[in-house]
N, C-alpha and C positions, 0 to 999 in steps of 0.2 A: 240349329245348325243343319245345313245341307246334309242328306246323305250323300258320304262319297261313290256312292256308285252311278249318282246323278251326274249325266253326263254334263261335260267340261261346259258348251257352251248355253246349255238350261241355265248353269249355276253363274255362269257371265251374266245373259241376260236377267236372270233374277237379282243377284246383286247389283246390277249400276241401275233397273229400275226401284230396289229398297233404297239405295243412297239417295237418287234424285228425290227418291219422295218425303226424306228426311229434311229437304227446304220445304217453306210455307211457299213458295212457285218453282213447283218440278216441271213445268213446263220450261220456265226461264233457264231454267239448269239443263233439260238438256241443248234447247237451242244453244247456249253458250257450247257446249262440249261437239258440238255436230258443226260450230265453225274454231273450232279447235281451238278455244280457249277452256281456262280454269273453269270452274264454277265453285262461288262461295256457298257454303252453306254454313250454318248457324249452327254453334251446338246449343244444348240445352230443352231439343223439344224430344229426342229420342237418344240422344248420347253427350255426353263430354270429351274433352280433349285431353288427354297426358304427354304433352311435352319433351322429349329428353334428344339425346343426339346419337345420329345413325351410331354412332363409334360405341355409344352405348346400350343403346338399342338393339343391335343387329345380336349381340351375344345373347340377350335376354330371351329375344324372338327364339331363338335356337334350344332356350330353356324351355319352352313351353311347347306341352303336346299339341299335335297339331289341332286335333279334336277342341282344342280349350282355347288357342290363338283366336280373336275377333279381328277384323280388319285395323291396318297399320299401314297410314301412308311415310312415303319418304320422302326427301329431295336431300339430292348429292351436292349441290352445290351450298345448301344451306347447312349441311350437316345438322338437319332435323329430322328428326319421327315424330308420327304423331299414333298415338294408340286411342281408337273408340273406344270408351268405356261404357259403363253404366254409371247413370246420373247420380248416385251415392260416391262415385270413385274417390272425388276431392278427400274427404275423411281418410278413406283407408291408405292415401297413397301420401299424404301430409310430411311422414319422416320420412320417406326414401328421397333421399336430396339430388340424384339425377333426375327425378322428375317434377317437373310441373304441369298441374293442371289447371285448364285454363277456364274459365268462369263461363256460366251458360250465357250465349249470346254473341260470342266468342266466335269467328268464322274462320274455317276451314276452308281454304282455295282447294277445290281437288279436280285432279282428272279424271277422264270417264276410266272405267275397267280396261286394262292391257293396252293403256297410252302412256307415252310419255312426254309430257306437256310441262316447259318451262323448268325444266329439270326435276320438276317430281313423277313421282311413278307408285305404285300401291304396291307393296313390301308380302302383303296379304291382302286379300283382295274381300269386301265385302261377299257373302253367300247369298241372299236376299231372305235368310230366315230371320238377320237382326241377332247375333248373334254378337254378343263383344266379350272383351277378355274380363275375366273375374281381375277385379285389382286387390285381390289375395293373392291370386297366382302371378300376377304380374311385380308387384311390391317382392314377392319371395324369388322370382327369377332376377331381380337386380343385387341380389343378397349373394354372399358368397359362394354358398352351396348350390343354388336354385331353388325352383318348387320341388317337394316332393308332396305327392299326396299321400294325405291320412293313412291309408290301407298300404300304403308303400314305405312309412314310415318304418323305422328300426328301436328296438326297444334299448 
């Protein structure tokens, strides 16, 4: 994860150069985003997709420190979110029934960083460390209580 003391637009242009480079042609990708369209990319070479809806989404997002959030696109008109995960996610996130995860190869239409194109927009925005949400912490922030971590737990 980015240090937060790295200033705002280092961590822009780090993150939408990590996202571009997560297709096999991040050139294609940006040109698509520089005449302000989508750009697909593919999960499954650096992340997966978790599925669920803004409505259920937004609350979770709010569960989770911000430190542990990975990037989360949205679109309002679809009432979708999509959370990066790590390539293991599928297993851990199985029974939490607001989400789905969506198989590698799977493509993500995204907009570049701090656009908002076709009704989506990034909810959280990649950092360019590659950074995605643990789906422990995410499966537990859709859960009643939310995450708490280990050390925060109550005996």
């Amino acid at each position: 994860m980015a240090h937060p003391m790295t200033p705002l637009a280092q961590r822009h242009d780090a993150g939408q150069a990590w996202l571009a480079d997560c297709s096999p042609r991040p050139d294609l990708v940006r040109a698509q985003w520089e005449r302000e369209e989508l750009a697909a990319i593919p999960s499954g070479g650096h992340w997966l997709v978790a599925e669920t809806t803004v409505a259920h989404g937004l609350p979770a997002l709010a569960r989770i420190r911000e430190d542990q959030r990975g990037p989360v696109l949205g679109d309002a008109i679809q009432d979708r979110a999509w959370w990066l995960m790590p390539l293991d996610a599928a297993e851990e996130l199985a029974d939490v029934r607001q989400v789905q995860v969506r198989p590698a190869g799977w493509s993500l239409a995204c907009p570049p960083l701090g656009a908002y194109r076709e009704s989506r927009f990034w909810l959280w925005h990649p950092d360019g460390s590659g950074h995605l949400t643990d789906p422990a912490v995410l499966a537990a922030a859709f859960g009643p209580g939310g995450y708490v971590r280990p050390t925060e737990a109550r005996p």
